[in-house]
N, C-alpha and C positions, 0 to 999 in steps of 0.2 A: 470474576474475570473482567465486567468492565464493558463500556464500548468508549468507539472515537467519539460519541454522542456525548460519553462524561465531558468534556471540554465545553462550557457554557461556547453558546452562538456560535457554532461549525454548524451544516447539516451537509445530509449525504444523501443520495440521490442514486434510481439503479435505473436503466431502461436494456432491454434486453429484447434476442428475436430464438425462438429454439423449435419452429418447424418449416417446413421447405427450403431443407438445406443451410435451415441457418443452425448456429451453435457461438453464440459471439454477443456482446455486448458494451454498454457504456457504465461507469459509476464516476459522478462528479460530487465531490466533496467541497461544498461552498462555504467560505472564510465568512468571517464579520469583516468589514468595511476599517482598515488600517491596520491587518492582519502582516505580516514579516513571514516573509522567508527563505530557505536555503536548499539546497541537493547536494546529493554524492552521489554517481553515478562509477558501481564498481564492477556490472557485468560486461561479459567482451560481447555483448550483440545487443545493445541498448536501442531504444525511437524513443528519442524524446522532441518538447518540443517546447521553447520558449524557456529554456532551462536558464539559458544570459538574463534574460532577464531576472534570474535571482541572486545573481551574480552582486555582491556587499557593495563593489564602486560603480555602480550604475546608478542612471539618473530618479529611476522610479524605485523607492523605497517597500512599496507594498507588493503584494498578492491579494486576488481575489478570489482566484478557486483553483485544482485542482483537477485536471481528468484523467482519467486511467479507463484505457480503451483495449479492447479486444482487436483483431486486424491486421496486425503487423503494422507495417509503416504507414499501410491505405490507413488504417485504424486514427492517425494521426487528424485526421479532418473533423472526426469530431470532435477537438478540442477549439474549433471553430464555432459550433450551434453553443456548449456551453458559454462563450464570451457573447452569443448574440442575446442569449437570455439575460445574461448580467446587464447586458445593455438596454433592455426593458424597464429590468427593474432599477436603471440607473444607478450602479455601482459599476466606480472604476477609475481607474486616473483621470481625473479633468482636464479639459481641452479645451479649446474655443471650438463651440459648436456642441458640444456630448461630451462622452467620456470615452474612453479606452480602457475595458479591462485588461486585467492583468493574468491571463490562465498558462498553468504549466501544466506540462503534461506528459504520458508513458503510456508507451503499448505493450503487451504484450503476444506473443504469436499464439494463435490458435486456429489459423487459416486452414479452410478444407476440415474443419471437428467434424462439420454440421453435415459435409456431402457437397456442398457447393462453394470452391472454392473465391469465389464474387463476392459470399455473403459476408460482407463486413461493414462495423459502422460507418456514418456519414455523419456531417453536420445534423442534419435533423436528429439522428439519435442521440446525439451529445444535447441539443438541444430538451429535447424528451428527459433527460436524464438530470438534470438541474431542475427542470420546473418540477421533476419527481423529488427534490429535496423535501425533506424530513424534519424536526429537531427533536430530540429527547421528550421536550413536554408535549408535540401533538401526537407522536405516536409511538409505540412500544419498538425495539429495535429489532425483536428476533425475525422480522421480516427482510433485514436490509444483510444478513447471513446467508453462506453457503453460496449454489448454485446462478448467485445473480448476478448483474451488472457486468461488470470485466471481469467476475469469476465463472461468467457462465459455461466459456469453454475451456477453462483451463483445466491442466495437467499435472499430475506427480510425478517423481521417479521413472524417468526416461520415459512420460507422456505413455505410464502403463495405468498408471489410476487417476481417480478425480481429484479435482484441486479445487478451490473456490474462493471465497470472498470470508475470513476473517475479524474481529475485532478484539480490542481488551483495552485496558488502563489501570492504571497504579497512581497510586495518591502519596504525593513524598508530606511525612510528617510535619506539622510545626514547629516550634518550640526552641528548645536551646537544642545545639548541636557542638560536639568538639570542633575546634577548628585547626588551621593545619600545625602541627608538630611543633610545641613550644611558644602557641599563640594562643589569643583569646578565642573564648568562645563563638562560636553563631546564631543568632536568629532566625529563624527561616518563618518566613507566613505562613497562617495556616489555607489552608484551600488550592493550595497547587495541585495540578493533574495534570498527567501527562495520558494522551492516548493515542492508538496507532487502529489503522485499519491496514489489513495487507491482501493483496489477491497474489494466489499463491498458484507457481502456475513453472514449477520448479523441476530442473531437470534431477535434481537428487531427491532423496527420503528423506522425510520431516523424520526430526528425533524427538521423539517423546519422553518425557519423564520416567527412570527406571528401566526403558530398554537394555537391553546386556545381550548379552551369548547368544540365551535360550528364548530371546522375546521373538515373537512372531511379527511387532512390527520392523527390528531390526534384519535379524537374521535373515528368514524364512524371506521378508518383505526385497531385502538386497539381492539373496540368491537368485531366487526369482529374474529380479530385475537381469542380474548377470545374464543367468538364463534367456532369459525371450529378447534383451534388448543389446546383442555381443557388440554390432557396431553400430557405429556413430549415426546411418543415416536409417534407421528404424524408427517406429512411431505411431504414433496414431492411434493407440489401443489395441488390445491381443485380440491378432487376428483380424485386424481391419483391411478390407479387403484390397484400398488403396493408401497405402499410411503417409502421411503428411509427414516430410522431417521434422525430426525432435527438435524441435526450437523453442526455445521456454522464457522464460523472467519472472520475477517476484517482483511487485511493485507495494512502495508500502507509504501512507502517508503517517508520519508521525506527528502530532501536533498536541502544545502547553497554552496555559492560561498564564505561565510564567513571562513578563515583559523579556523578550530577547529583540537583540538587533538581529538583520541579516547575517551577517557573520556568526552569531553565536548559533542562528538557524541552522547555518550550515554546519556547524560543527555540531548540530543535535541531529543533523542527519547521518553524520559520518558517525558518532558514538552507538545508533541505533543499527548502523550496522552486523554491531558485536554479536545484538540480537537475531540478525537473519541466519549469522554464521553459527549459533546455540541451535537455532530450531531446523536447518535444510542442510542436509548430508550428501556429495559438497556442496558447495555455494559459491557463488561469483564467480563461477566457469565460462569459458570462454562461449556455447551455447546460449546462457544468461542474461539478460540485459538486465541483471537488479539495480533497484533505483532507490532510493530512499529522500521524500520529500518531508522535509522540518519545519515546521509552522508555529508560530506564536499569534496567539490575541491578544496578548499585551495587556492582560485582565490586572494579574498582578505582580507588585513590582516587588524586588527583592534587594537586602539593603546591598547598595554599592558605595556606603560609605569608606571602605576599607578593603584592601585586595583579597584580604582575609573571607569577607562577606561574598564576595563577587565570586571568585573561585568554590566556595563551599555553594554557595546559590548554584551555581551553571550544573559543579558534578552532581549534585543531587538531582539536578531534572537531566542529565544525561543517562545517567546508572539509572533511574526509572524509565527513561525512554526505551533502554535496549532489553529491558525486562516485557514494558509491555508490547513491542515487538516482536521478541518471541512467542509469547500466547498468544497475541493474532495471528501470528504465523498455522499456529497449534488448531487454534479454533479455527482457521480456514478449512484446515484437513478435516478435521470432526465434521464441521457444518457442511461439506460435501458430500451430494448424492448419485446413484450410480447414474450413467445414460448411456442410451442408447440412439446410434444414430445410424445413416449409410453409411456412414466410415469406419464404424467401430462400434463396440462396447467401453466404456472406461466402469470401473467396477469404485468401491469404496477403495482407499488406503487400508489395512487391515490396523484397527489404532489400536495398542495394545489395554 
């Protein structure tokens, strides 16, 4: 399966609050230092925030980190404490006098999970949340899964189960590759990865692998939903005694070690897509805000001596990208656990 940690120099970061009234959190994903990137923003109830700035013709080329907050639109503030920490540690666009980081960012809704509609992040928690970064070699990853950060209060299938924080990656091969129809060959390096983390927080049901007819996470899992959730402004969990509207998103960062521009960032956001619509039954609903952020390190370069190379290079880190987007999608649902708050119960997904 993988994590966003395969990708040499990312680290990801969780800070969270889950009593008196809270159910909500921060996870900040921090780039290496001349790191590229891109969005596609496909759901109809999106908060993002600094997203222009990943826009290919603008003046600052880089990204620095990533925040995906819990909140709703409040939630937005703490992609504030994350740039203050960068600023500590002096990473960011140069300036006369400091630096300016460069942070994008996404909320999703889970206002009122915990009981107390207030509780949501702030700068401080975003802050918290970045000095909370990780990498692969200082520490094991199965702690930065499931129930934490911006997955703390999220939801599944019309906000009746738990949702949570995801990972995976896929390793595109090296070696000789056909190339397009009637051309030479490709080369591709070896050591590419692509990896994605997603907090899943979806107003549809994750599809799992081999669901059909008779599967309990399909079937039985939908009926259900039909069942307890007929209209639109229900939620909260079955039976929660004041339900907060169904308001959801899937926020996912995807990021390569493959050298891309901005532009190609963005188009490894929008290919990753494919992925979110493989794994959430529907998806990019108008309740929705899914967001898909594309990241490169720029570790390795691939040959663009010929259009031939360039085109096989790109699709191959995209068709990995929407692959391991769906298994973190997957593994969100898996690594979540049930809770209990004033507002409700949110139970498992039943995963088949």
């Amino acid at each position: 399966m993988g994590s966003l940690l395969d990708v040499p120099g990312l680290r990801v970061g969780h800070a969270q609050r889950t009593e008196d009234g809270w159910l909500s959190g921060v996870t900040a994903v921090v780039l290496p230092p001349g790191s590229a990137g891109g969005v596609d923003v496909r759901g109809g109830g999106p908060g993002t925030i600094e997203t222009d700035a990943l826009d290919p013709s603008t003046l600052v080329q880089t990204v620095d980190a990533i925040a995906l907050c819990g909140g709703s639109a409040y939630g937005l503030a703490a992609a504030a404490g994350v740039q203050l920490w960068l600023e500590q540690q002096g990473q960011g666009h140069p300036v006369i006098g400091g630096v300016v980081p460069i942070v994008a960012g996404a909320v999703i809704f889970d206002l009122g999970r915990g009981g107390d509609f207030g509780a949501r992040p702030d700068a401080a928690m975003g802050f918290e949340a970045a000095a909370a970064c990780v990498g692969l070699e200082d520490a094991p990853d199965g702690g930065l899964r499931g129930c934490v950060g911006a997955g703390t209060g999220a939801a599944v299938g019309r906000s009746m189960y738990k949702g949570g924080v995801g990972m995976a990656s896929v390793r595109v091969p090296g070696g000789t590759v056909p190339g397009p129809p009637g051309g030479a060959a490709v080369v591709l390096p070896e050591g590419i990865v692509v990896g994605a983390l997603a907090v899943v927080n979806a107003a549809g049901v994750p599809v799992f692998p081999g669901a059909g007819a008779g599967d309990v996470g399909a079937a039985e899992g939908e009926a259900e939903i039909a069942q307890e959730v007929a209209s639109a402004g229900e939620g909260g969990g079955p039976g929660a005694p004041s339900a907060p509207g169904a308001l959801n998103t899937t926020l996912v960062v995807v990021a390569t070690n493959a050298s891309l521009t901005p532009a190609e960032c963005k188009r490894l956001a929008t290919a990753a897509h494919a992925g979110l619509a493989r794994a959430l039954d529907p998806s990019h609903t108008l309740v929705d805000g899914d967001t898909v952020f594309g990241v490169s390190t720029r570790g390795i370069e691939f040959d663009r001596s010929s259009e031939a190379g360039r085109v096989v290079g790109l699709m191959s880190v995209q068709v990995a990208a929407a692959n391991a987007v769906r298994e973190a999608i997957l593994d969100g649902v898996r690594s979540a656990t049930a809770v209990t708050t004033p507002a409700g119960t949110w139970e498992r997904f039943p995963v088949p």
